[in-house]
C-alpha positions as CSV (number, residue, x, y, z in Angstrom):
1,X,11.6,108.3,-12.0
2,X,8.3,106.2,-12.0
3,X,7.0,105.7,-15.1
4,X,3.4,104.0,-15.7
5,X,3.6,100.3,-15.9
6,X,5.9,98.8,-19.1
7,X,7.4,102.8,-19.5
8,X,11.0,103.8,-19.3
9,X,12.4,107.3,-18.7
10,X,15.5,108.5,-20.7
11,X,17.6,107.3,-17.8
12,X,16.5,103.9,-17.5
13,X,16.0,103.2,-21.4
14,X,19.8,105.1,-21.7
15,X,21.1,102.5,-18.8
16,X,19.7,99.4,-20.6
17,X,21.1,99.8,-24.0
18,X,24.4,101.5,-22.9
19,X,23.6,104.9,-24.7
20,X,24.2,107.9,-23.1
21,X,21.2,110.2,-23.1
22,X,22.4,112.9,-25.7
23,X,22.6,110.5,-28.8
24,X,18.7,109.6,-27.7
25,X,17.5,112.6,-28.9
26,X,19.5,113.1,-31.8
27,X,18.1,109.5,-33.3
28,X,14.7,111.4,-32.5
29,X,15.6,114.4,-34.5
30,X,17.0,112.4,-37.3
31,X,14.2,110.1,-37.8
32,X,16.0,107.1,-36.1
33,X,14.0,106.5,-33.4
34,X,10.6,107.7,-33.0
35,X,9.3,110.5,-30.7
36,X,8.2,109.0,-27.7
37,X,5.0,110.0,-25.8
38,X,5.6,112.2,-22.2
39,X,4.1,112.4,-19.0
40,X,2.3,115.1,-17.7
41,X,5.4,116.2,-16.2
42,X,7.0,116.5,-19.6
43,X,9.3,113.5,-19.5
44,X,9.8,111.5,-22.2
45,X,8.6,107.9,-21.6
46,X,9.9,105.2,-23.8
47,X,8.5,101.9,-25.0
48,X,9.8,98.5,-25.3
49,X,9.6,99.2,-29.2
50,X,11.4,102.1,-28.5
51,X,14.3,100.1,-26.5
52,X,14.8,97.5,-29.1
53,X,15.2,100.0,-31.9
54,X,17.4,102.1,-30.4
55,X,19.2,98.4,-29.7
56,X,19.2,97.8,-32.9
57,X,20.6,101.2,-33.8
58,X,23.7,101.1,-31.0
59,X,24.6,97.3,-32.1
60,X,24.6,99.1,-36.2
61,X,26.6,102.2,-35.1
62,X,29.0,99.8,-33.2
63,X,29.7,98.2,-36.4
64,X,30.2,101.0,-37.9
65,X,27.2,101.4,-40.0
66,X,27.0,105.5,-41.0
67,X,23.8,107.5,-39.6
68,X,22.4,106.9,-43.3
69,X,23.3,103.2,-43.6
70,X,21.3,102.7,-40.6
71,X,18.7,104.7,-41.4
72,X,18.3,102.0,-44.8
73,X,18.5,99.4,-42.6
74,X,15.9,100.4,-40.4
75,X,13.9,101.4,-43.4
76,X,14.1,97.4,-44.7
77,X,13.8,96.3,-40.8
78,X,10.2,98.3,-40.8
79,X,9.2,96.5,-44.3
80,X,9.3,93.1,-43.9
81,X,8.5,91.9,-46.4
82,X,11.5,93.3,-48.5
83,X,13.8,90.9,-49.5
84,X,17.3,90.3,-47.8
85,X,19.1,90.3,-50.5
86,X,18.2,94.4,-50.0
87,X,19.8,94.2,-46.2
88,X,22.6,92.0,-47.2
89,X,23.4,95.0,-50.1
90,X,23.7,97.3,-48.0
91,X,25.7,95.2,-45.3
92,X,28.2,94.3,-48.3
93,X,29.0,97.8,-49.2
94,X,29.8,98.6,-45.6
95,X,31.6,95.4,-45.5
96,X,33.9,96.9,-48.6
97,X,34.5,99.9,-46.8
98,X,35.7,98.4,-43.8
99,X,38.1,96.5,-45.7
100,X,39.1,99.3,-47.0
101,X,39.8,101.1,-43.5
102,X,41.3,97.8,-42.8
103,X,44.0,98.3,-45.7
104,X,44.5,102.1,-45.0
105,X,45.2,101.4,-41.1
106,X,47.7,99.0,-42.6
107,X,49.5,101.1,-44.6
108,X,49.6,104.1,-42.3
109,X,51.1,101.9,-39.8
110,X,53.9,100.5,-42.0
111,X,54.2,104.1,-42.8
112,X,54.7,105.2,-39.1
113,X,56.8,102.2,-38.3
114,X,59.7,102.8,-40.7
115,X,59.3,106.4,-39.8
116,X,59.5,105.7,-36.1
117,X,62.7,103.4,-37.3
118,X,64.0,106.1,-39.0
119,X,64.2,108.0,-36.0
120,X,66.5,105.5,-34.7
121,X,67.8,106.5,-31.1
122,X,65.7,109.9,-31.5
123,X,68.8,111.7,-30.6
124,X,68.9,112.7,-34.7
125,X,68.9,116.6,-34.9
126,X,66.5,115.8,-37.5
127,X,63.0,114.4,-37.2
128,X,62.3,112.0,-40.1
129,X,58.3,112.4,-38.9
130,X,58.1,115.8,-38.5
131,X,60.0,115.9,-42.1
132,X,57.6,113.3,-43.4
133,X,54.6,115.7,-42.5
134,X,55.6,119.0,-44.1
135,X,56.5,116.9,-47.6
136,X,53.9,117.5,-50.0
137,X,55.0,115.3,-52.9
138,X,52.3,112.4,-53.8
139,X,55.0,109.7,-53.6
140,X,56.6,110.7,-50.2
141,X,52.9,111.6,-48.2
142,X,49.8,110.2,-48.0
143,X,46.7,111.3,-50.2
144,X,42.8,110.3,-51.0
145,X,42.6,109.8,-54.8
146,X,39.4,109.2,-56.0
147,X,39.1,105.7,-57.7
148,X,36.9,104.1,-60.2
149,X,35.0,101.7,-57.6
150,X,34.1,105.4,-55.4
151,X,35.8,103.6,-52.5
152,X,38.1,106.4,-50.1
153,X,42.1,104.6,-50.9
154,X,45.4,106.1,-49.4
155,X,48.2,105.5,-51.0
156,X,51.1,105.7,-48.9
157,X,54.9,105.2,-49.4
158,X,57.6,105.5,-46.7
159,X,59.6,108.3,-46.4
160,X,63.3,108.2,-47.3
161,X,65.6,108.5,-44.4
C-alpha cells in the first residue's frame, strides 16, 4: 500500500522488524507500542518511532524479557534521565531467571536421559517413562516448590529402573 512520505503500513513495518502483524496490535492494546495515526482509508500508518520501538520490543521478547519486564524497560527507555542502574535491575533479575531455566533444562534432561537409558532396547514390556509419569512421590517426579529467593526451581531425581 502507499503510504504518505516517511509512513509504513502494518505490512511493511511487520516485514522490517520480522513481526508478524498479529502481535502488532496486541503491543497496541497493551500499552507497548503506541496507537498509530490512519489514513483516510482506515489503515494504520506507522512511524519510524513506531518501527524502532517495536524493534526494541521484538529484540526484548527474543531475549526472553516477559510482556511486563518490557513494559519496565520501555518505561526507563521513555525516561531518560533515570539511572541505569534501574535497567541493569531489571536486566539482572531476568538474567537470574534464565539461569534458572538454564538449571531446570538441565536437570529434566538428565532426567530423560537415564529414563531413555532405562528403556534400554525398548523391547521392555514395561515403560520406565510412562512409569516415571504416573509416580506421584516428590522424590521419584519432578515438582515446583516455592523457595525463599521467589525464584520457580524443579527438583528432579531419576527414576529407579
Amino acid at each position: 500500500m502507499n503510504t504518505p512520505s516517511g509512513w509504513l503500513a502494518i505490512g511493511a513495518l511487520s516485514e522490517r522488524t520480522g513481526c508478524q502483524g498479529r502481535p502488532i496490535p496486541f503491543y497496541e492494546q497493551e500499552g507497548l507500542l503506541p496507537a498509530p495515526p490512519r489514513s483516510p482509508g482506515g489503515y494504520r500508518l506507522y512511524s519510524k518511532d513506531h518501527l524502532k520501538r517495536l524493534t526494541f520490543i521484538r529484540r526484548a521478547r527474543a531475549l526472553g524479557f516477559s510482556i511486563d519486564e518490557v513494559r519496565k524497560l520501555l518505561t526507563l527507555a521513555d525516561e531518560r534521565k533515570r539511572p541505569c542502574a534501574e535497567v541493569r535491575a531489571v536486566a539482572g533479575a531476568h538474567l537470574e531467571d534464565v539461569r534458572a531455566k538454564i538449571a531446570d533444562r538441565r536437570a529434566m534432561e538428565r532426567v530423560l536421559r537415564a529414563t531413555v537409558a532405562g528403556c534400554a532396547d525398548g523391547r521392555r514390556a514395561d515403560c520406565p517413562l510412562i512409569e516415571a509419569l504416573y509416580r506421584e512421590a516428590p522424590n521419584q517426579a519432578f515438582q515446583l516448590p516455592d523457595s525463599p529467593d521467589r525464584r520457580r526451581k524443579r527438583v528432579l531425581a531419576v527414576p529407579p529402573r
